[in-house]
Every structure is written in C-alpha cells, then in structure tokens.
C-alpha positions in Angstrom: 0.0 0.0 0.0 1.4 3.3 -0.5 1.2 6.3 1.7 -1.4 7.8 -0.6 -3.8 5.6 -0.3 -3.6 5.0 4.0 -4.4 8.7 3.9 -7.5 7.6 2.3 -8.3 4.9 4.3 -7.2 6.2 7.6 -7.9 10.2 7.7 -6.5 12.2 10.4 -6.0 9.0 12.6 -2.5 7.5 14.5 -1.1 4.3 13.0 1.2 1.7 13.1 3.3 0.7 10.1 5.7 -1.8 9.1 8.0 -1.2 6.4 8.4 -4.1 4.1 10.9 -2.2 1.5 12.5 0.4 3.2 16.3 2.4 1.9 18.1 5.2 3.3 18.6 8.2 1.6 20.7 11.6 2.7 19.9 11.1 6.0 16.4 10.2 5.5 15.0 6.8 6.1 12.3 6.5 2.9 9.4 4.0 3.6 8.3 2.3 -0.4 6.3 -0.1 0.7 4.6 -0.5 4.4 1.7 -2.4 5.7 -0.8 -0.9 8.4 -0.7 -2.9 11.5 -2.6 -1.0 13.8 -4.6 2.2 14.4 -4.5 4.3 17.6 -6.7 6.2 19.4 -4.0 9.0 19.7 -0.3 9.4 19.5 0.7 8.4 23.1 -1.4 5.3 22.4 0.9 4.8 18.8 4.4 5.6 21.1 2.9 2.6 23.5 1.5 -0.1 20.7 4.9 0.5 18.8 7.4 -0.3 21.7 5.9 -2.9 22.7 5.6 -4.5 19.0 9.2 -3.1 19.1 10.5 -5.0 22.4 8.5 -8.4 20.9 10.2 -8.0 17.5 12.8 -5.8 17.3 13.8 -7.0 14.2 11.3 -5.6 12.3 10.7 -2.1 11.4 7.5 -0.5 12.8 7.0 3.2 12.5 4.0 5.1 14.6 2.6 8.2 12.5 -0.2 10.1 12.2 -1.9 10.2 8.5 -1.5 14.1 8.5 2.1 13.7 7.8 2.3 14.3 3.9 5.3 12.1 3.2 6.6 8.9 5.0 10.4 10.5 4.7 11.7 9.8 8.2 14.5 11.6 9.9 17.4 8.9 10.7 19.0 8.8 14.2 22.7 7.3 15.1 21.8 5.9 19.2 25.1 7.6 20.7 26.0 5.7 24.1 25.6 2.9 26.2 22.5 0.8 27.0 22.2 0.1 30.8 20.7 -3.2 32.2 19.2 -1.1 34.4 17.1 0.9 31.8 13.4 1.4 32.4 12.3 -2.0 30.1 9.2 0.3 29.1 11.0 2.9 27.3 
C-alpha cells in the first residue's frame, strides 16, 4: 500500500506501520512499501503499541505516524551511548 492511499483509508488517525521495503537516503530513512498494523486512538497510544511491538520483535521495522504527515520521509537517528541493564524495560 502506499502512503497515498492510507491517507485515504485512515484520515487524520494514528497508525502503526511496518516497512516491508524500506532504503536510506541523505539522511532520510524512505518507507516504499509499508503495511498498516494497527490504528491508535491517539499518539501516546501509537508511542505505546509501537514499543511494545518493538521490544517483541525488534527485528522488524515498525513506525508510529499520524496520516496528517504528507510524506513517509523519516529523519534517521545514530543511538550515541551505552544501553544500561538497568534501563526502564518500558522505554
């Protein structure tokens, strides 16, 4: 499915995607092809759904976004430090 056609199927409503075909591009992580996993009342609802789906399969790539967005161009992050065993588990 692409991003035009979630915006028609989901207006003005939280999801959560998958990316099946992702590539990164100037910084930019672009989403070609995603699947809709979830919707979500709102977006603290989307930031819980996705980390747990993230903490079951972190493997996989799951986005949370809000159909408003009009391109699924995400900004890339490096993680910079060191991951405690003594982290919240919930974050």
């Amino acid at each position: 499915m692409d991003w035009s056609e979630i915006q028609a199927t989901y207006p003005d409503t939280w999801l959560i995607l998958e990316a099946l075909e992702a590539h990164s591009e100037g910084g930019l992580r672009i989403l070609d092809k995603v699947t809709v996993i979830t919707t979500c009342e709102d977006g603290e609802n989307a930031a819980r759904a996705y980390r747990k789906l993230h903490k079951e399969f972190p493997e996989r790539e799951f986005y949370f976004i809000h159909t408003s967005r009009e391109t699924l161009k995400i900004e890339e992050r490096l993680w910079v430090g060191i991951r405690s065993i003594h982290a919240d588990p919930d974050c």
